[in-house]
mmCIF file as Biopython writes it, N, C-alpha, C and O atoms, coordinates in Angstrom:
data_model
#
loop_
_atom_site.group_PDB
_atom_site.id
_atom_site.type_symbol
_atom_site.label_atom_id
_atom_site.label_alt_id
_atom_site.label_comp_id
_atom_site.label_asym_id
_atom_site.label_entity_id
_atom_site.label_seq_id
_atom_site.pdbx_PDB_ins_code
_atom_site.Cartn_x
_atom_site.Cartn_y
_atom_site.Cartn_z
_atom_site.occupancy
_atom_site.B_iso_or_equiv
_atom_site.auth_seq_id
_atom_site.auth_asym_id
_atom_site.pdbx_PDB_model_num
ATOM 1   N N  . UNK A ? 1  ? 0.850   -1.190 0.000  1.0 0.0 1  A 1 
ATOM 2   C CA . UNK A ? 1  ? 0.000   0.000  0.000  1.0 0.0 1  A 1 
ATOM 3   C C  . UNK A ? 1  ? 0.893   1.250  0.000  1.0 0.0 1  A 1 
ATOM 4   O O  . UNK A ? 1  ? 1.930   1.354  0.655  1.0 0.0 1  A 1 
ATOM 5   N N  . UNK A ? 2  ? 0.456   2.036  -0.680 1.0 0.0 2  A 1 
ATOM 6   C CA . UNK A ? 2  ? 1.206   3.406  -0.933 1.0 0.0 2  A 1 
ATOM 7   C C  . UNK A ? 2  ? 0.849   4.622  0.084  1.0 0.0 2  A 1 
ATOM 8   O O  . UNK A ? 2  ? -0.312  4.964  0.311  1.0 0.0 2  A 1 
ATOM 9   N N  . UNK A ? 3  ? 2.026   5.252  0.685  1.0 0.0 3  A 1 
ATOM 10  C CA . UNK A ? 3  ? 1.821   6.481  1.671  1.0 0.0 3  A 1 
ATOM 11  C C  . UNK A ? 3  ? 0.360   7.325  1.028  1.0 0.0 3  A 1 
ATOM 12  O O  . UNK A ? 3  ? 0.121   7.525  -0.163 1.0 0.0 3  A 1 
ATOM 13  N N  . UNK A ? 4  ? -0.273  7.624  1.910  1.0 0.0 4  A 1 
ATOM 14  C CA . UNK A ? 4  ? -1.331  8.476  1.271  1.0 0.0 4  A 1 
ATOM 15  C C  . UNK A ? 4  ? -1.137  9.756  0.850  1.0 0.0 4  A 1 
ATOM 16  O O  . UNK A ? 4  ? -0.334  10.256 1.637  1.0 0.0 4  A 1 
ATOM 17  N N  . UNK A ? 5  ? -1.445  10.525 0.043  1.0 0.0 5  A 1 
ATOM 18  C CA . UNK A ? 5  ? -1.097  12.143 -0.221 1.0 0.0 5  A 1 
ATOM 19  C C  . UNK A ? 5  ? -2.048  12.710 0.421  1.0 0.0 5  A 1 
ATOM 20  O O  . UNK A ? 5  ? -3.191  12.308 0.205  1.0 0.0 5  A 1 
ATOM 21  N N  . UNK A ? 6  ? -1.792  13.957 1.524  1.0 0.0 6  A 1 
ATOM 22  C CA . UNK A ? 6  ? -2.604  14.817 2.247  1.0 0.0 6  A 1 
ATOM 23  C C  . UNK A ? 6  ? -3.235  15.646 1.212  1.0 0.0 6  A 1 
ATOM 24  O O  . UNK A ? 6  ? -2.913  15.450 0.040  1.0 0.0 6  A 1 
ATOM 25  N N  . UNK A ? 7  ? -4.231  16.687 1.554  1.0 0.0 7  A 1 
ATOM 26  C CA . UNK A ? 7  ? -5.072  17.383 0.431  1.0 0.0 7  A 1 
ATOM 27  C C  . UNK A ? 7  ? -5.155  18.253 1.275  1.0 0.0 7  A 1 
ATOM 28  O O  . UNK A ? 7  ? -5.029  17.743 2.388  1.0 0.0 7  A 1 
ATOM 29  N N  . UNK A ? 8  ? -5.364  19.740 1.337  1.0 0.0 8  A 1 
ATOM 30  C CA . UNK A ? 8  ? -6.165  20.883 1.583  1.0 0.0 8  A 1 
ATOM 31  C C  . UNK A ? 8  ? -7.169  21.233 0.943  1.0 0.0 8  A 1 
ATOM 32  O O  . UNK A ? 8  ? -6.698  21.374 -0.186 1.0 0.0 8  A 1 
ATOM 33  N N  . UNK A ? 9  ? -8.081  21.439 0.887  1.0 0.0 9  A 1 
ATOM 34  C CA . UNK A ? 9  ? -9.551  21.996 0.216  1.0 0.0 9  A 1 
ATOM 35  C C  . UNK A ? 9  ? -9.567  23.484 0.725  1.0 0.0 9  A 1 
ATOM 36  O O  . UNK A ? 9  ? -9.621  23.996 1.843  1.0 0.0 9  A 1 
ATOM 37  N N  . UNK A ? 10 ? -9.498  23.968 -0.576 1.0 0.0 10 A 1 
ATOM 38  C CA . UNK A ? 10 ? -9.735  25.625 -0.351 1.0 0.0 10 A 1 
ATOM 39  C C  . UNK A ? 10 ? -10.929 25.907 -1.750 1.0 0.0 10 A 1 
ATOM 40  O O  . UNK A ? 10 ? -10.685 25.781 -2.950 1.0 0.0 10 A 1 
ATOM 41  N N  . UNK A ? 11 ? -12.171 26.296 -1.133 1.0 0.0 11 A 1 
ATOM 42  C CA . UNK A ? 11 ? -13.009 26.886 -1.561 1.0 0.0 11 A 1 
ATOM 43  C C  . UNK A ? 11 ? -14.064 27.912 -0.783 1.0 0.0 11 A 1 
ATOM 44  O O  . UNK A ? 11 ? -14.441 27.580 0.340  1.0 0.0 11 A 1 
ATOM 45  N N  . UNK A ? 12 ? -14.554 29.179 -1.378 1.0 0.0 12 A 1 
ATOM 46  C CA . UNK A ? 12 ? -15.087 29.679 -0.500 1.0 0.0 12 A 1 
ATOM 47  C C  . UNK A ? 12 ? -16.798 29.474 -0.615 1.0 0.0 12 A 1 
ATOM 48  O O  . UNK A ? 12 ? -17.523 30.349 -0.142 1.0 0.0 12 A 1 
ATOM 49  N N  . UNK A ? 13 ? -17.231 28.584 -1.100 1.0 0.0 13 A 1 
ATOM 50  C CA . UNK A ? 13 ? -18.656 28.255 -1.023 1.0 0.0 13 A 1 
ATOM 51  C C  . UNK A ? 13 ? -18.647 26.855 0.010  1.0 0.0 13 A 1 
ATOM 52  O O  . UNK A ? 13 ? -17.858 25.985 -0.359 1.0 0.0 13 A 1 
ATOM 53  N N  . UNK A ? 14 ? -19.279 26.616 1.005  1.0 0.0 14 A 1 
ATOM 54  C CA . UNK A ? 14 ? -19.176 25.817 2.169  1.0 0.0 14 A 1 
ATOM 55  C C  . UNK A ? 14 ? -19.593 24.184 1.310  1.0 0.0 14 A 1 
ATOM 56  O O  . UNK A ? 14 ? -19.227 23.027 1.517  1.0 0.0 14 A 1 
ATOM 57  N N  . UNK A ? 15 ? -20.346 24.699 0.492  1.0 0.0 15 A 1 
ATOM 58  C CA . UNK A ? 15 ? -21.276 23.195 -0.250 1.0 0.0 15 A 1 
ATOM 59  C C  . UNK A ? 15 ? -20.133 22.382 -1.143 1.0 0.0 15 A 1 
ATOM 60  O O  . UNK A ? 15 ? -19.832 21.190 -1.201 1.0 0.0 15 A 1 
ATOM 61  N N  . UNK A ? 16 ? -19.684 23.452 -1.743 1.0 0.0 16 A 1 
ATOM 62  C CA . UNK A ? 16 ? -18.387 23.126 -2.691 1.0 0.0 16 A 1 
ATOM 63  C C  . UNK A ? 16 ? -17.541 22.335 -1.702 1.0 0.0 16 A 1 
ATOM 64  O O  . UNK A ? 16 ? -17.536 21.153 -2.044 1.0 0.0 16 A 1 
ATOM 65  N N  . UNK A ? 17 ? -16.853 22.543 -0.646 1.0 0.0 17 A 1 
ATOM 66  C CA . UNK A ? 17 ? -16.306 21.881 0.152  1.0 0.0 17 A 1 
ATOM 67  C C  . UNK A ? 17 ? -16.370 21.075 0.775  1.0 0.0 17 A 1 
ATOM 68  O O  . UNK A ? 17 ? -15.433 20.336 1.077  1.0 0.0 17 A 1 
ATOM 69  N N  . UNK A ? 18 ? -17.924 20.963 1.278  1.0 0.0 18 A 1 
ATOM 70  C CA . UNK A ? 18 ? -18.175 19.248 1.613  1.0 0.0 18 A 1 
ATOM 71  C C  . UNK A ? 18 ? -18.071 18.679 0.520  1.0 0.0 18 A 1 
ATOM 72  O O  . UNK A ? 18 ? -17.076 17.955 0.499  1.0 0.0 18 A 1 
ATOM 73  N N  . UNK A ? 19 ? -18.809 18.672 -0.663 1.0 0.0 19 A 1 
ATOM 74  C CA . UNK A ? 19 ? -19.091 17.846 -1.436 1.0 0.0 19 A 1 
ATOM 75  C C  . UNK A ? 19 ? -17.698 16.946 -2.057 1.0 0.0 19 A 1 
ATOM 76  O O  . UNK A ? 19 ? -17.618 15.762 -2.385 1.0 0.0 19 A 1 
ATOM 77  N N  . UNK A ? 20 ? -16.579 18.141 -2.060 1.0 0.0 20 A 1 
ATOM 78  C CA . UNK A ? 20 ? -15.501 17.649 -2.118 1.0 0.0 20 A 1 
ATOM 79  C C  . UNK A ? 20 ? -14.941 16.889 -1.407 1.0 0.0 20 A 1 
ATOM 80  O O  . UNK A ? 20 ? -14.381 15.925 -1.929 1.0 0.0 20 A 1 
ATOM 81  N N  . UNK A ? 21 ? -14.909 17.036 -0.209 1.0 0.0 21 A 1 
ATOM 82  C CA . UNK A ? 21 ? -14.357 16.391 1.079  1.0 0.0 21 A 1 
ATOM 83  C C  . UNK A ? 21 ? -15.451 15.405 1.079  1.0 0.0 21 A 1 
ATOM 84  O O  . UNK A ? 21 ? -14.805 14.462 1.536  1.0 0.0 21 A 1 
ATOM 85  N N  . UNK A ? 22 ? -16.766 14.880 0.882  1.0 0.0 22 A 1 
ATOM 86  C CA . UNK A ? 22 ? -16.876 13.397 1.079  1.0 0.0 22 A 1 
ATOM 87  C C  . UNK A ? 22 ? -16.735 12.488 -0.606 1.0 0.0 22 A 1 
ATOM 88  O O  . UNK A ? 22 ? -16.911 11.280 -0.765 1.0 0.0 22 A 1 
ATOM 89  N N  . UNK A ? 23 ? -16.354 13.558 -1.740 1.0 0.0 23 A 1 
ATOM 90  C CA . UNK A ? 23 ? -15.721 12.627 -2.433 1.0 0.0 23 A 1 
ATOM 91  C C  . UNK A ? 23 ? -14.314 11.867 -2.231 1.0 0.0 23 A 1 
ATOM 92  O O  . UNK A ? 23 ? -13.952 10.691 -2.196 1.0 0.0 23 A 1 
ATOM 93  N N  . UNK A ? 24 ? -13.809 12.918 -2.137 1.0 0.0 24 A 1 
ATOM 94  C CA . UNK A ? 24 ? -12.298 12.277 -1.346 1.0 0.0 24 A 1 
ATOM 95  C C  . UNK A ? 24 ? -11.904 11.411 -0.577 1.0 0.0 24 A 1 
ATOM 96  O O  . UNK A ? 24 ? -10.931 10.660 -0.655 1.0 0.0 24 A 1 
ATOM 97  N N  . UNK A ? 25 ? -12.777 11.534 0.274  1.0 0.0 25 A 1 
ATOM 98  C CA . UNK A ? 25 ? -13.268 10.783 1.347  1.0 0.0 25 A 1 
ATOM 99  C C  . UNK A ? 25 ? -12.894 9.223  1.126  1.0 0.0 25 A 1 
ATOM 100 O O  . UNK A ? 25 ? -12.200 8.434  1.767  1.0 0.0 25 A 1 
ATOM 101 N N  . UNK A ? 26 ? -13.736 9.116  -0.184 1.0 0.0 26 A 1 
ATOM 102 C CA . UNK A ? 26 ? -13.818 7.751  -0.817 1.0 0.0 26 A 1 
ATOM 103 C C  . UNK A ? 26 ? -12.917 7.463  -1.394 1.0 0.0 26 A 1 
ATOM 104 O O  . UNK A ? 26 ? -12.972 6.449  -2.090 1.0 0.0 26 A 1 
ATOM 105 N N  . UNK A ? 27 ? -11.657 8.286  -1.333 1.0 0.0 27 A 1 
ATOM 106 C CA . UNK A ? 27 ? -10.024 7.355  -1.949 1.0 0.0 27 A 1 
ATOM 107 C C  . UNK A ? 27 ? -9.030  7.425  -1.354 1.0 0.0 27 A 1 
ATOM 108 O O  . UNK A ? 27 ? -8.236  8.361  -1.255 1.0 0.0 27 A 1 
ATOM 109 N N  . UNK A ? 28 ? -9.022  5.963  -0.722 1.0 0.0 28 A 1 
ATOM 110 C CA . UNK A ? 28 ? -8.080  5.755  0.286  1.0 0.0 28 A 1 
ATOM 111 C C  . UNK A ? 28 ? -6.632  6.380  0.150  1.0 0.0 28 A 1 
ATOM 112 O O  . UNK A ? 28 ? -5.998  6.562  1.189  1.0 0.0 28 A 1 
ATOM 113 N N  . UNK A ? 29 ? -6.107  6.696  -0.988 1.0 0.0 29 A 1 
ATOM 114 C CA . UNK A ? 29 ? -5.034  7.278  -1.286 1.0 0.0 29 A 1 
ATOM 115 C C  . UNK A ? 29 ? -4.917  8.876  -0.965 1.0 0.0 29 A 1 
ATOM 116 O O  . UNK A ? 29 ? -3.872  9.400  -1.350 1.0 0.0 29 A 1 
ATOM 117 N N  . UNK A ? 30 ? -5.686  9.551  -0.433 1.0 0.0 30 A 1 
ATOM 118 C CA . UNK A ? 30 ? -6.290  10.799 -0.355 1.0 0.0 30 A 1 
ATOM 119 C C  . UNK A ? 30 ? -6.597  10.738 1.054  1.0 0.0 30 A 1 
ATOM 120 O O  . UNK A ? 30 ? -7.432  9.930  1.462  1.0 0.0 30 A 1 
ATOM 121 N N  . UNK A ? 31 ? -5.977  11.542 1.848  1.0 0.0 31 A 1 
ATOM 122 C CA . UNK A ? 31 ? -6.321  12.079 2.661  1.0 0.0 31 A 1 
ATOM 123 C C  . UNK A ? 31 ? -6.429  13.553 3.145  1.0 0.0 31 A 1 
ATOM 124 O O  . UNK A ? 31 ? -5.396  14.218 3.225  1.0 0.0 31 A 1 
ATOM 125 N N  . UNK A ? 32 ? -7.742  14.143 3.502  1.0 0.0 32 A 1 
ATOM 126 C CA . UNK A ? 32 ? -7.824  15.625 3.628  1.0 0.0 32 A 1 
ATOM 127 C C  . UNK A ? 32 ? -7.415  15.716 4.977  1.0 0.0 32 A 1 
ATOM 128 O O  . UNK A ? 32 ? -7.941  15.074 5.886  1.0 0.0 32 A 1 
ATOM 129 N N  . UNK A ? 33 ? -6.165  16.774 5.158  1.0 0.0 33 A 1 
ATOM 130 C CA . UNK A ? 33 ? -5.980  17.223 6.248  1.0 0.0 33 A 1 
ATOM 131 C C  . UNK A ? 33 ? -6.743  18.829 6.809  1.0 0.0 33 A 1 
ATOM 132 O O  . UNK A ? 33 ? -6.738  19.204 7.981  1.0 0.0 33 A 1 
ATOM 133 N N  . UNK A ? 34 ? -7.117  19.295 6.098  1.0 0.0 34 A 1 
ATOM 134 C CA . UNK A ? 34 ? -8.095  20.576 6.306  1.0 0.0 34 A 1 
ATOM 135 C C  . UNK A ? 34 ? -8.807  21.167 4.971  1.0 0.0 34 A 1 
ATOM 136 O O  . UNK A ? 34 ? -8.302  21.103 3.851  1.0 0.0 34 A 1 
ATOM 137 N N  . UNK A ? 35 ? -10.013 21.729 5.263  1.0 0.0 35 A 1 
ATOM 138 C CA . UNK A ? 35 ? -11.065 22.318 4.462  1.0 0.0 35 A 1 
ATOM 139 C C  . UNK A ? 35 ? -10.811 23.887 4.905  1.0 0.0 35 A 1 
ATOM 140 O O  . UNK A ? 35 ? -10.729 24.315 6.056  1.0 0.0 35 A 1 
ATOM 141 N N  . UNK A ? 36 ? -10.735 24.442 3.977  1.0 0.0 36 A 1 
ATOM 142 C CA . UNK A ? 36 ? -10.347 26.188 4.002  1.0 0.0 36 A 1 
ATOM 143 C C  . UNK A ? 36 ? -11.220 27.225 3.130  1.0 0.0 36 A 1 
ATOM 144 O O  . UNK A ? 36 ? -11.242 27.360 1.907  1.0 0.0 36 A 1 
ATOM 145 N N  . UNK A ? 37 ? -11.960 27.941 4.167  1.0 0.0 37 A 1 
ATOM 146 C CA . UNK A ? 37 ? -12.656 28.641 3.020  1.0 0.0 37 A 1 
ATOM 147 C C  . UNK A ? 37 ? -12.138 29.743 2.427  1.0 0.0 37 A 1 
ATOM 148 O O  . UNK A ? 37 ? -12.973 30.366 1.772  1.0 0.0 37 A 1 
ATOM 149 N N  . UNK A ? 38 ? -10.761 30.310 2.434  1.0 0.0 38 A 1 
ATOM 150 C CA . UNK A ? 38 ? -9.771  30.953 1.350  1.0 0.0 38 A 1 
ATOM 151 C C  . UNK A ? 38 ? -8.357  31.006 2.058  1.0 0.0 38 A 1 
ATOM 152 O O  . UNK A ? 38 ? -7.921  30.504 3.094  1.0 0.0 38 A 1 
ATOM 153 N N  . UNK A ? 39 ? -7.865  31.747 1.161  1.0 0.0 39 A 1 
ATOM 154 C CA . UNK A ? 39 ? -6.150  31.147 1.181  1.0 0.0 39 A 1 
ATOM 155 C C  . UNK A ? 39 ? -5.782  31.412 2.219  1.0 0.0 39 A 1 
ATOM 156 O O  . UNK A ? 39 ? -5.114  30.521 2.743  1.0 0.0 39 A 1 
ATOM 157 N N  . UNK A ? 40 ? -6.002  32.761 3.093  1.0 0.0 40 A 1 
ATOM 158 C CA . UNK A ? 40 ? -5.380  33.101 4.306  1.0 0.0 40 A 1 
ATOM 159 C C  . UNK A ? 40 ? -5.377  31.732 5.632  1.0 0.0 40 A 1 
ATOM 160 O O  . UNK A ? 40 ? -4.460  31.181 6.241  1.0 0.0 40 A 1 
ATOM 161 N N  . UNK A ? 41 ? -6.632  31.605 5.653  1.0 0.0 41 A 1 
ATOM 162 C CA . UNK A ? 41 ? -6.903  30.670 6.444  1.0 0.0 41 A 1 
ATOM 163 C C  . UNK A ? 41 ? -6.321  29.201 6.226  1.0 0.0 41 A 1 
ATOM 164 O O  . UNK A ? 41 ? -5.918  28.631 7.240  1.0 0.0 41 A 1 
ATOM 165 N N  . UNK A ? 42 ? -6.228  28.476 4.903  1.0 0.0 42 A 1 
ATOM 166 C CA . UNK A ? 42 ? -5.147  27.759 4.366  1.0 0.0 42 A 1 
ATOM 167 C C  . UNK A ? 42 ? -3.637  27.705 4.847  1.0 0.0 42 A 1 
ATOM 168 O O  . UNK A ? 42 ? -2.751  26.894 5.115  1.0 0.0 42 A 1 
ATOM 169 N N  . UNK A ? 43 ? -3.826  28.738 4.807  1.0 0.0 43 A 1 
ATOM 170 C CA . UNK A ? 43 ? -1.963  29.399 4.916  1.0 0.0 43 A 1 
ATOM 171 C C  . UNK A ? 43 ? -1.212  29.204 6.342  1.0 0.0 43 A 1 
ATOM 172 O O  . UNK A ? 43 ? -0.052  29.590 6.487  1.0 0.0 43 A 1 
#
């Protein structure tokens, strides 16, 4: 099994960001370490 790659999610519509984060969700290779609703907060 291969190290997983972390993800950040940066979008500023809240829906956009779940929807993303429980697709992701679903690939084990993918892991989200934080959801950001713009860059500062990302950062």
């Amino acid at each position: 099994m291969t190290k997983p790659v972390n993800c950040i999610i940066v979008d500023d519509e809240a829906l956009a960001r779940e929807v993303l984060e429980n697709h992701l969700d679903k690939i084990e290779s993918i892991h989200v370490i934080a959801s950001c609703k713009n860059a500062l907060e990302a950062f």
